[in-house]
DRENKEFI-406234 format. One record per residue (C-alpha): x, y, z; residue in three letters. Coordinates in steps of 0.02 Angstrom, whole numbers, plus 50000, padded with zeros to 5 digits. Layout:
// residues N
XYZALA...
***
This chain:
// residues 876
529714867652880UNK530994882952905UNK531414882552721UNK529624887352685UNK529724904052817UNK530914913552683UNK529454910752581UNK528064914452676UNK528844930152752UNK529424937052560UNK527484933552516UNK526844942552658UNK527874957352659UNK527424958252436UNK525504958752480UNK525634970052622UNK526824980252511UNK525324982152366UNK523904984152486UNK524934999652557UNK525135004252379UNK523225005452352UNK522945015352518UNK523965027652471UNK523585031452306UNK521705031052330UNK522125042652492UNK523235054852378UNK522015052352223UNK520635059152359UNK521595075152432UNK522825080752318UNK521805077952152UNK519905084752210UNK518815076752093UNK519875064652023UNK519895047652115UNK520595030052108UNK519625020152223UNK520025000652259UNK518314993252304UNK518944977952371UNK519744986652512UNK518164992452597UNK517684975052618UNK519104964952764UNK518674946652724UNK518724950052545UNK520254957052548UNK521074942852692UNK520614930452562UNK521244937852419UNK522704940552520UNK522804922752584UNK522824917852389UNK524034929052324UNK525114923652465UNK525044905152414UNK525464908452246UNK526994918252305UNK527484904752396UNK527434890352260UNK528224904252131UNK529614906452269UNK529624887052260UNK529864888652080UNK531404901452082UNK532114888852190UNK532154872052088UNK532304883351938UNK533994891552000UNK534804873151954UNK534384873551787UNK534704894251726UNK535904909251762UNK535394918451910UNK535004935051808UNK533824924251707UNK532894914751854UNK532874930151922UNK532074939451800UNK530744924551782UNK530444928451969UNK530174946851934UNK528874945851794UNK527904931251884UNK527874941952056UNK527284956151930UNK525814945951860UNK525384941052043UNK525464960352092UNK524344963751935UNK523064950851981UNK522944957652154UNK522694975852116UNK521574971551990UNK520514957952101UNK520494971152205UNK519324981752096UNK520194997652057UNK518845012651965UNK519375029351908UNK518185041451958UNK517955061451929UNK516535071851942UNK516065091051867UNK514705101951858UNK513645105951697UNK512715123251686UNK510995123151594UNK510215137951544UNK508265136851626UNK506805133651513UNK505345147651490UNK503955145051378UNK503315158151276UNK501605157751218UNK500785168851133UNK498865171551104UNK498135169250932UNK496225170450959UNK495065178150857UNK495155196650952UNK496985197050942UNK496475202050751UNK495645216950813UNK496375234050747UNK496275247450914UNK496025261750813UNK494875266650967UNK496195267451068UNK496685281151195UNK498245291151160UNK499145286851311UNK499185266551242UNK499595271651053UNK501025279051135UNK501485265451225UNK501285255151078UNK502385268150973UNK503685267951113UNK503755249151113UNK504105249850916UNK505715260650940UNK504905279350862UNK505465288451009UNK507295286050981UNK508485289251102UNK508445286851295UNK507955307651316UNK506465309251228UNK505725291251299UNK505905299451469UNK504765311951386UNK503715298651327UNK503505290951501UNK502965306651587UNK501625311251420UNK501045292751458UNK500835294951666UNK500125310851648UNK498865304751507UNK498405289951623UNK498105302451769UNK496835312851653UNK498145326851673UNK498655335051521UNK500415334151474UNK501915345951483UNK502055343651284UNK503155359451282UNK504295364751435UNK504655381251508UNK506455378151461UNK506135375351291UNK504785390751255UNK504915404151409UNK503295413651315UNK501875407251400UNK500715410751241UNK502015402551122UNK502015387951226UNK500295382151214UNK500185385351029UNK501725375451009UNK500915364051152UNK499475360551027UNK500655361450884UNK501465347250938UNK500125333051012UNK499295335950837UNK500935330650775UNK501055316750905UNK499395310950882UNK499755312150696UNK501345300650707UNK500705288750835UNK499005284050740UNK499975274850619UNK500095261650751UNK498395258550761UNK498065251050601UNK499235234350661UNK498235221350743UNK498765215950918UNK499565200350850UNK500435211250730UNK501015221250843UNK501815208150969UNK502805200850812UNK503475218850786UNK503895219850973UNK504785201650977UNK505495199250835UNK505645214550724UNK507185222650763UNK509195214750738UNK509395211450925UNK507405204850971UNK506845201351143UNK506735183251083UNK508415184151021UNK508935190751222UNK507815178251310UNK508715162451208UNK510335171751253UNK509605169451448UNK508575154851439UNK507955139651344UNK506515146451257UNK505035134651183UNK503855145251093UNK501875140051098UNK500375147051035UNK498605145451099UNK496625149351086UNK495415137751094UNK496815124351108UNK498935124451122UNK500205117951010UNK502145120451028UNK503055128950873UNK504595130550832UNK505615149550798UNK505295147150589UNK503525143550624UNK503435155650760UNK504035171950629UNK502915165150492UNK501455166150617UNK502075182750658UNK501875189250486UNK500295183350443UNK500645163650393UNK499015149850442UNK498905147550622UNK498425130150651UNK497445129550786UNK495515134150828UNK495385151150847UNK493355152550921UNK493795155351101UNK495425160351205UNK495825150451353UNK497205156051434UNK497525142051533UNK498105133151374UNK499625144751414UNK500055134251584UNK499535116051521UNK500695121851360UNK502175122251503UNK501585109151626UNK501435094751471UNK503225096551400UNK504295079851402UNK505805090951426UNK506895087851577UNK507595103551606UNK506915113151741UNK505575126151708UNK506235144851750UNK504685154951702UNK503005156751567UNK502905172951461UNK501085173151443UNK500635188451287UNK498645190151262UNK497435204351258UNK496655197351429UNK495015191851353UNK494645172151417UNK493165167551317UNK493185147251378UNK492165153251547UNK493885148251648UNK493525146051825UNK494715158951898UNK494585153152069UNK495415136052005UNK496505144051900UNK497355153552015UNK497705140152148UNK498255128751983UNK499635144451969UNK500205145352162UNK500455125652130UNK501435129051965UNK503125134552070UNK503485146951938UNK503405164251891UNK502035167351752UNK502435182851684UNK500985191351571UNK501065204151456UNK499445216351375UNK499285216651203UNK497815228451127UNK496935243251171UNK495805244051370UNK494165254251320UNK492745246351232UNK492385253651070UNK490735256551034UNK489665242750938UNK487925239050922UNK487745219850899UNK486395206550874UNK487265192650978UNK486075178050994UNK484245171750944UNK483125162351001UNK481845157350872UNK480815141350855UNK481175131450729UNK479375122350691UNK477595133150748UNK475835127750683UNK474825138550614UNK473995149550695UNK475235150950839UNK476005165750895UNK477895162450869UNK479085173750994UNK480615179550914UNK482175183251063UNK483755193951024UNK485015197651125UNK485585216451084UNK487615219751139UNK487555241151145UNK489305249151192UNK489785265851200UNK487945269851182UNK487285274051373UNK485605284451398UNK485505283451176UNK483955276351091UNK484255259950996UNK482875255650842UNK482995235850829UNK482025230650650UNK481255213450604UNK481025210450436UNK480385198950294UNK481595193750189UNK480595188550062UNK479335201250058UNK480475216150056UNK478945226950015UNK478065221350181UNK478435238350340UNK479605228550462UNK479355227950646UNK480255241650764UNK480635239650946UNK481605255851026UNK482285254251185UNK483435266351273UNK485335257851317UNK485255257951516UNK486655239951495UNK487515234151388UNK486345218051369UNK484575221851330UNK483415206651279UNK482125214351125UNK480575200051094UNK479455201350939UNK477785193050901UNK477635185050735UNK475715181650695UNK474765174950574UNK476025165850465UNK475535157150306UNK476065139150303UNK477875134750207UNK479495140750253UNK479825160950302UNK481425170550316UNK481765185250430UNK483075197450480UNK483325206050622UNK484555220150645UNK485125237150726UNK485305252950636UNK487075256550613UNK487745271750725UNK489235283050695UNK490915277550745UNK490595258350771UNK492165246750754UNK490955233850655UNK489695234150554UNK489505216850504UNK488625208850678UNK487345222250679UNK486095209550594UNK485435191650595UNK484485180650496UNK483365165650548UNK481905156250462UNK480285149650544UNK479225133750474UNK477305133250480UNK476625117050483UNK474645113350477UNK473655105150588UNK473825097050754UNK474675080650870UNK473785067350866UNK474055059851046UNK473545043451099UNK473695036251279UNK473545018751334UNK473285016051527UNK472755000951614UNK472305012451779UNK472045029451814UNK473695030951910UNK474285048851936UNK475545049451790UNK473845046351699UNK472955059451764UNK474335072851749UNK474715069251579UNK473095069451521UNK472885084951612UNK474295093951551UNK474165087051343UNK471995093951360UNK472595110751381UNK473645109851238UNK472955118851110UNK473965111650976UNK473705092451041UNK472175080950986UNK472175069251127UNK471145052851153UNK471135039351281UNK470915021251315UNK470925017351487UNK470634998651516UNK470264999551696UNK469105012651761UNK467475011351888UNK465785013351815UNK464325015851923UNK463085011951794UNK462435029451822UNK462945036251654UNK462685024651489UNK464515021751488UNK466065025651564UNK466965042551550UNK468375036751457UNK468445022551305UNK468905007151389UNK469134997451220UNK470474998251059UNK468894994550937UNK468105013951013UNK469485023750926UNK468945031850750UNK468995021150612UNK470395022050468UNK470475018150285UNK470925002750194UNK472224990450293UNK472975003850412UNK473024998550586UNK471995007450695UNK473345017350769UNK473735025150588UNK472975043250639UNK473985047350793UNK475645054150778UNK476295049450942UNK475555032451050UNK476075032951242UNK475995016351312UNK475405017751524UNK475605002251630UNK474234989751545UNK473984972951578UNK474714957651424UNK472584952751453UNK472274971751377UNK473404972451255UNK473574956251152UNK474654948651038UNK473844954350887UNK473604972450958UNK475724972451000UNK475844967150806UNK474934980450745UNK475854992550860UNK477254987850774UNK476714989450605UNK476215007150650UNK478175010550704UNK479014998950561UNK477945004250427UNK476785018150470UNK478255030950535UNK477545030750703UNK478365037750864UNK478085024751001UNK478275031551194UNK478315015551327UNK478225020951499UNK478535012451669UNK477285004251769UNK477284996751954UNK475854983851910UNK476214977751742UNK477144983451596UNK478444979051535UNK478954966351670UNK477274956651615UNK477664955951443UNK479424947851454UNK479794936051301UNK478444942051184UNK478434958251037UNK478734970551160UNK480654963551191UNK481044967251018UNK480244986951033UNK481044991151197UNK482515000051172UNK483194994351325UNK483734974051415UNK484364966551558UNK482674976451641UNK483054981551833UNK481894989251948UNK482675002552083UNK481655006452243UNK482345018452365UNK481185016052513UNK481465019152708UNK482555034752760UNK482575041652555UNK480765045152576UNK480915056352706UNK481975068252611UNK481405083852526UNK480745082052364UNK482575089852272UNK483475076252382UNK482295063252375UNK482875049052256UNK483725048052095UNK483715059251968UNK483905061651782UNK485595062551717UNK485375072051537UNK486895063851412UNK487555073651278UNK486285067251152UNK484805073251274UNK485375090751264UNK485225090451064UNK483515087551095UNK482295104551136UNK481195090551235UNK482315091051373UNK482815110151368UNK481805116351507UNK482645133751523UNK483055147851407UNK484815138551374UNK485725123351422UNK486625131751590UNK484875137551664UNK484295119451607UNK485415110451698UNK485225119751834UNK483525118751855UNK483725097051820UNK484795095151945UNK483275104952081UNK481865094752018UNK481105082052126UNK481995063952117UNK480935048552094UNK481065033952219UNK480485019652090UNK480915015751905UNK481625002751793UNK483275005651713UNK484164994551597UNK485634993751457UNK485455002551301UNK485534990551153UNK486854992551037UNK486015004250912UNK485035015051024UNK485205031451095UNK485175038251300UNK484325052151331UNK484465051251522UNK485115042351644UNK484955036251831UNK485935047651943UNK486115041552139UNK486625055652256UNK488575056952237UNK488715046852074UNK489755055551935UNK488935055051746UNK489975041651639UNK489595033551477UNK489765016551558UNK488295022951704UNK487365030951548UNK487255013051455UNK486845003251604UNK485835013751695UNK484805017551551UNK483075029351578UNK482705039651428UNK483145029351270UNK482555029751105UNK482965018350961UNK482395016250776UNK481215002850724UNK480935003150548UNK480215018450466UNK479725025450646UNK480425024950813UNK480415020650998UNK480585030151156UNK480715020451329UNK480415031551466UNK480815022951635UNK479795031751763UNK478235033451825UNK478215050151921UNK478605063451788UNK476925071551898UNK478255076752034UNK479075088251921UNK477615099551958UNK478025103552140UNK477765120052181UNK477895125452008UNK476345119351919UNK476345114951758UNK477925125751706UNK479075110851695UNK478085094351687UNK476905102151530UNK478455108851434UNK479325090951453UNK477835082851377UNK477345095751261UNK479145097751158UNK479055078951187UNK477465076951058UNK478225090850961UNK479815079050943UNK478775065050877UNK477785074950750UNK479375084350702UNK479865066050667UNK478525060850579UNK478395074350471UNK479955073150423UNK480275068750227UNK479875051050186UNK479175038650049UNK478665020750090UNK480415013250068UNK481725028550173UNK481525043850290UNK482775057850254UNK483125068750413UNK484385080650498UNK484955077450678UNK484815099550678UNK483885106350536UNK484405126850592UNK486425124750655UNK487465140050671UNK489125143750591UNK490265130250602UNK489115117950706UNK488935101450647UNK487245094050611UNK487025074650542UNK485935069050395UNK485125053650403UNK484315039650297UNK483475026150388UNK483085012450260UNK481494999550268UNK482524984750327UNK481464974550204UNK481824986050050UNK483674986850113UNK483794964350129UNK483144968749929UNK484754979449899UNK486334973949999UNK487384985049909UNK486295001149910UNK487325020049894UNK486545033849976UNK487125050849906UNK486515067749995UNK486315081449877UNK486735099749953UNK485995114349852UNK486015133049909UNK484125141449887UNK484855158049847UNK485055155849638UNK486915150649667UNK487675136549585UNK488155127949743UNK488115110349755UNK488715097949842UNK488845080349874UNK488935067850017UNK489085049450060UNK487935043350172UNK488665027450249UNK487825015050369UNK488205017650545UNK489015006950659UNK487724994850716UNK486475001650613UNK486544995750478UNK484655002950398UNK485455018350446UNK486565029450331UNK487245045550401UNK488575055250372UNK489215072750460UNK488975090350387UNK489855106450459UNK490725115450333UNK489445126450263UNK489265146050235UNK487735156350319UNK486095151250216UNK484815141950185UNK485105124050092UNK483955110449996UNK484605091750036UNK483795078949930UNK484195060349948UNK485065049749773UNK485315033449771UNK486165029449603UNK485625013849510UNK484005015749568UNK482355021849520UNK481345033849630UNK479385027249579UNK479135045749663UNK480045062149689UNK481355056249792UNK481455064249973UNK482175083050019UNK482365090650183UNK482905109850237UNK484385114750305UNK484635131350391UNK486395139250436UNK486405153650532UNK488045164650561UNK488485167950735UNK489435178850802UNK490905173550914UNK491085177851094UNK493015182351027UNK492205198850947UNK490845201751074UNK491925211551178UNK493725214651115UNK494405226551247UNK496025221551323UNK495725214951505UNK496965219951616UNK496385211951787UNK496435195451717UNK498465196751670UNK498795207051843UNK497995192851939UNK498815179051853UNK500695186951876UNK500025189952047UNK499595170452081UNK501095163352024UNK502315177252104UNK502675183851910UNK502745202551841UNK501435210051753UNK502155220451588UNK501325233651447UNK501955230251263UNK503065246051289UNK503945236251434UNK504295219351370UNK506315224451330UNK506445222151520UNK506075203951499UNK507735194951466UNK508365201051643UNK507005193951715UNK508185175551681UNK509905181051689UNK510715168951812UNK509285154851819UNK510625143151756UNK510235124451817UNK511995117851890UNK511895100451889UNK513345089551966UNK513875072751848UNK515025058051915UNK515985048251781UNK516915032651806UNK518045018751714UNK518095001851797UNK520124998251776UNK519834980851842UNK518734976851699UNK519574986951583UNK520464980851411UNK522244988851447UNK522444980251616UNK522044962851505UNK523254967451394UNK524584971751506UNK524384955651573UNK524204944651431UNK525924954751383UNK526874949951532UNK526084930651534UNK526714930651354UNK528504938951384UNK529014924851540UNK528104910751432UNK529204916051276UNK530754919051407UNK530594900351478UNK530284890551305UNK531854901251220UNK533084893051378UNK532334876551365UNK531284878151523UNK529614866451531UNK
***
């Protein structure tokens, strides 16, 4: 037992030895070295390091052993130098169990990040040549033609002074003591300035800003990147980041590749808040004229800018004061009148620069040039005046009109001082039919309302009505076989243009009767309106013809009753959600434009019973179901289905899933419930009359679009003469009516889930009027084959409705976000605006030594050596 203490002790004292060895130098790695560390893991942790001590210590012991036997058998210098390079392989395996990592740290400055974007609307091509004197010399300063420090100093006092509506001190005392030589040379001089500086004017503002950032050797982009990480964006209607190349050919007139139509200058922020970079965002440079055409809710804005954590920094580009411009900025004309109807032509008339003047507004006939045009003179008291003319007696066919200001002296533009429109006089009347099984009160309003419409023909079954026996029949025709009679194998609805379906009873309206109704929408062209009803239709008619005509399935009923009722009217109930497609239809437009209609949607009494259901595949919703609280979504439009309409053949259906419309008239009359049902008949005779031979109907989704809108032609095939050709090609033919040579061609193809129907989109036309006729090629039209009008009017763009710079705007932005607001002559103090918003960021590198390849080759080179050392003196 005592020879084994020797042993023990030597083993002890060797591990204590190395542990002592790792203190220190991961104690003198930590102090003496800063960030440069060699840290044993292992030691942190006392049982793992007891056991690995325990371990190490056994092996010295049975290595001692070893050295003993082995001293029989070798020199001492040999055995021990055998000892020493097995202790060594034990030391190694202990420092290295013991997980040694080399560590260091640093810091790693990054310059900040500022976007840049720059505004490249429309107005940004305006050319201030309007422009006060005091911001062409601004804009002359900016572009380096003052020279040197001295004479800007000048500058800046001509421009405070000029802004003050004090006249400048163009010539000093110092410089002319004469007081009478001074102001000639005074004048002398700002004709010279004025001279010098109007050159300036004939740059656009976006021409300007590239002279401004990028012009000169040492460029204020050139000094932000020196500063800052710069990412370079441009923005209008949308954003898109560029790059510097891109950036200077914009600059200098290359395509800008984004939509120009409107400038939203919150594309600026999203431009900055949607980058994937990681660096750390220092500050926006936001250059613009001010003018936010995308009806940006400033409010929103602003708190969106607080929220940002960033400067925004904004700089004016373009010249304050209006210039003066007469323009004709929007009409509203009907598109369809019948003859004899008095047809109402609105324009909007924009007048700046014009107060307390006389204004002649002209509507003429384009093609009767011969023919005195109506004047309207009105007197500009703002700079919005609304001029109406009467059109009256129009001859049937197609007419064309103009309307336009006289052109004044010293306008910027010329070219929005007129409009053009066309009108379409149809003959005749609607032909309204109405089947009722009651006299309910959506019966007796509508009937009402349609009477007093001088353009609607109305007649009336109603199934259900008492009869005293006083009179030799009842008021109304109770019977289908009491409507006038039609020719050859027509059905009996043949005449009408529009059949409204009330709530009748299946014992009413037969079998037969429902197949003729549908031969009057498949093959006659007919517009078929279905409306709801508490007693029996459509819920009584489940499984028969009608399934197959409603536009709608999976049929609900909603009943808000109790507490609901009690609400007022506005509150009461749900209410109709107008989609998209409803607003493309005038039916539904009950205001003079879409904002004033929803408004006055959203205040019309609700309705506490209907039937909704889910749109079929190929049909269309109007309207929707909207509970207090609920948010519009296309998923709630298709489900909660209330105005839908869907094509059936040569004609088409509309499911309307109420039977109150009679509430719209609270307090109001007949102002909104008449105008509902009126455009609604219009609709279906617009439909009906639309081009069409037995087999197709050619029609335009829009037949009068403005400049750059897109409209939709359409082809709806007889699905029986389309089963006859599988593999029929619809071409649409586009001719201009003007004597040009235009033409052009489009392929109609059938639409998803339709398809009967072939469509195809349409937006890239000029201002005019165009012929579209329908070709199918390889086959034979046994009549002309159908054409349909197409009207394109130019409109002006809100970009050059009003082009002076706005100010405010940029000055409450900077404000928000805690940025500086700059003029163009100003933007040189940029750069300094991001000196020192370096990012320091602190990295931590480390190399595991315990896992390392040297410290396996070191030992695999020691193992080795006293392997090689035993077998060369014959040791096992």
């Amino acid at each position: 037992m005592y020879r084994w203490l020797p042993f023990i002790f030597l083993s002890i004292v060797l591990i204590a030895i190395a542990s002592l060895m790792a203190m220190l130098v991961s104690y003198v790695g930590s102090n003496m070295y800063g960030d440069w560390k060699l840290v044993f893991q292992q030691l942190q942790s006392q049982s793992r390091w007891l056991t690995l001590s325990v371990a190490c210590a056994v092996a010295i012991v049975l290595i001692a052993k070893l050295h003993e036997y082995e001293r029989k058998l070798v020199s001492p210098t040999l055995g021990t130098s055998l000892l020493a390079l097995r202790m060594f392989l034990i030391l190694i395996i202990f420092l290295t169990l013991l997980e040694p990592v080399w560590t260091w740290s640093y810091d790693k400055e990054t310059l900040g990040r500022v976007v840049v974007a720059l505004d490249v609307s429309e107005s940004m091509e305006t050319r201030d040549q309007h422009a006060a004197l005091s911001e062409k010399l601004r804009w002359a300063k900016s572009l380096g033609m003052f020279g040197k420090k001295g004479s800007k100093g000048d500058v800046d006092e001509w421009i405070r002074r000029l802004e003050s509506k004090e006249e400048p001190e163009w010539i000093s005392e110092e410089e002319e003591p004469n007081p009478q030589r001074r102001e000639q040379r005074s004048q002398t001089r700002r004709k010279d300035i004025e001279a010098s500086v109007e050159t300036v004017a004939d740059y656009s503002r976006l021409e300007l800003a590239a002279k401004v950032l990028s012009a000169s050797k040492e460029s204020v982009l050139d000094q932000l990147s020196e500063n800052a990480q710069t990412e370079l964006a441009i923005f209008a209607t949308d954003e898109t980041r560029v790059d510097r190349e891109i950036f200077n050919e914009i600059l200098a007139g290359g395509e800008i590749k984004v939509q120009r139509g409107t400038s939203d200058l919150s594309q600026a922020v999203n431009t900055a808040i949607q980058s994937d970079s990681e660096i750390p965002l220092a500050g926006v440079v936001l250059i613009s004229d001010g003018r936010d055409t995308s009806k940006l809710d400033q409010k929103k804005f602003q708190q969106r800018l607080s929220g940002l954590g960033v400067p925004v920094h904004t700089v004016l580009v373009g010249s304050e004061y209006r210039p003066r411009d007469l323009a004709i900025s929007h009409l509203d004309v009907p598109e369809t009148v019948f003859e004899d109807d008095s047809s109402i032509v609105k324009s909007i008339v924009h007048a700046y620069g014009f107060e307390d003047q006389e204004v002649t507004v002209f509507l003429e006939d384009i093609d009767s040039p011969d023919r005195e045009p109506l004047k309207k003179i009105f007197t500009v008291e703002k700079t919005e005046t609304e001029v109406a003319f009467n059109l009256d007696n129009l001859d049937l066919g197609r007419h064309r009109f103009r309307v336009r200001t006289e052109i004044k002296d010293r306008e910027l533009r010329d070219d929005n001082n007129s409009r053009e429109f066309s009108i379409n006089v149809v003959d005749g009347t609607a032909h309204v039919l109405i089947l009722e099984g009651e006299g309910r009160w959506e019966f007796r309003y509508l009937r009402a309302a349609l009477s007093r419409d001088k353009r609607v023909t109305l007649d009336e079954v109603l199934f259900e009505q008492p009869f005293l026996g006083i009179l030799d029949a009842p008021f109304f025709d109770s019977q289908l076989s009491q409507l006038p009679p039609v020719e050859g194998d027509a059905t009996q609805f043949a005449n009408y243009d529009c059949v409204i379906i009330g709530d009748v009873s299946p014992r009413h309206l037969t079998l037969a009767h429902w197949r003729n109704l549908e031969r009057y929408v498949r093959d006659e062209g007919g517009t078929l309106v279905m409306t709801a009803g508490k007693r029996d239709f459509p819920l009584s008619y489940r499984g028969t013809i009608v399934n197959s005509l409603l536009p709608i399935e999976n049929l609900r009923t909603i009943d808000l009753q109790g507490e609901n009722q009690m609400l007022p009217p506005a509150q009461r109930g749900f209410h109709f959600s107008i989609t998209p497609d409803g607003e493309q239809m005038a039916m539904f437009q009950l205001g003079d434009d879409w904002n004033q209609s929803r408004q006055i949607w959203s205040q019309l009494p609700g309705h506490t019973w209907g039937i909704l259901g889910q749109a079929k595949g190929a049909a269309t919703v109007y309207a929707a179901a909207l509970n207090p609280g609920e948010r519009p979504s296309l998923e709630l439009e298709r489900e909660n289905a209330l105005v839908v309409q869907h094509y059936v053949g040569n004609g088409q259906v509309l499911w309307l899933g109420v039977d109150s419309t009679w509430r719209w008239r609270f307090r109001v009359g007949d102002l909104y419930h008449h105008r509902f049902w009126g455009q609604l008949i219009r609709w279906a005779v617009g439909f009906k009359a639309t081009a069409a031979t037995e087999h197709v109907r050619l029609g335009l989704s829009r037949s009068v679009i403005n400049e750059g809108e897109v409209t939709k032609i359409q082809a709806r095939w007889n699905d029986r003469f389309l089963a006859q050709h599988p593999n029929l090609k619809s071409v649409a033919v586009i001719r201009s009516t003007d004597g040009t040579d235009f033409r052009k061609r489009v392929d109609l193809k059938a639409a998803e889930n339709q398809p009967f129907m072939h469509e195809a989109d349409v937006s890239d036309l000029l201002p005019g009027e165009y012929l579209v006729t329908l070709e199918t090629p390889g086959i034979e039209w046994a009549k002309k084959s159908p054409e349909t009008v197409l009207i394109v009017r130019e409109e002006l763009s809100e970009e050059l409705t009003d082009v002076s710079a706005f100010r405010e705007l940029l000055v409450e932005i900077s404000e928000a976000s805690g940025g500086r607001f700059f003029f163009l002559d100003e933007v040189a103090e940029l750069p300094e605006l991001f000196v020192g918003t370096q990012d320091v960021t602190s990295l931590r590198e480390e190399i595991p030594l315990w896992s390392h390849w040297i410290v396996l080759a070191i030992f695999c080179c020691i193992a080795m050596t006293e392997w090689v050392v035993r077998k060369v003196n014959g040791l096992p």
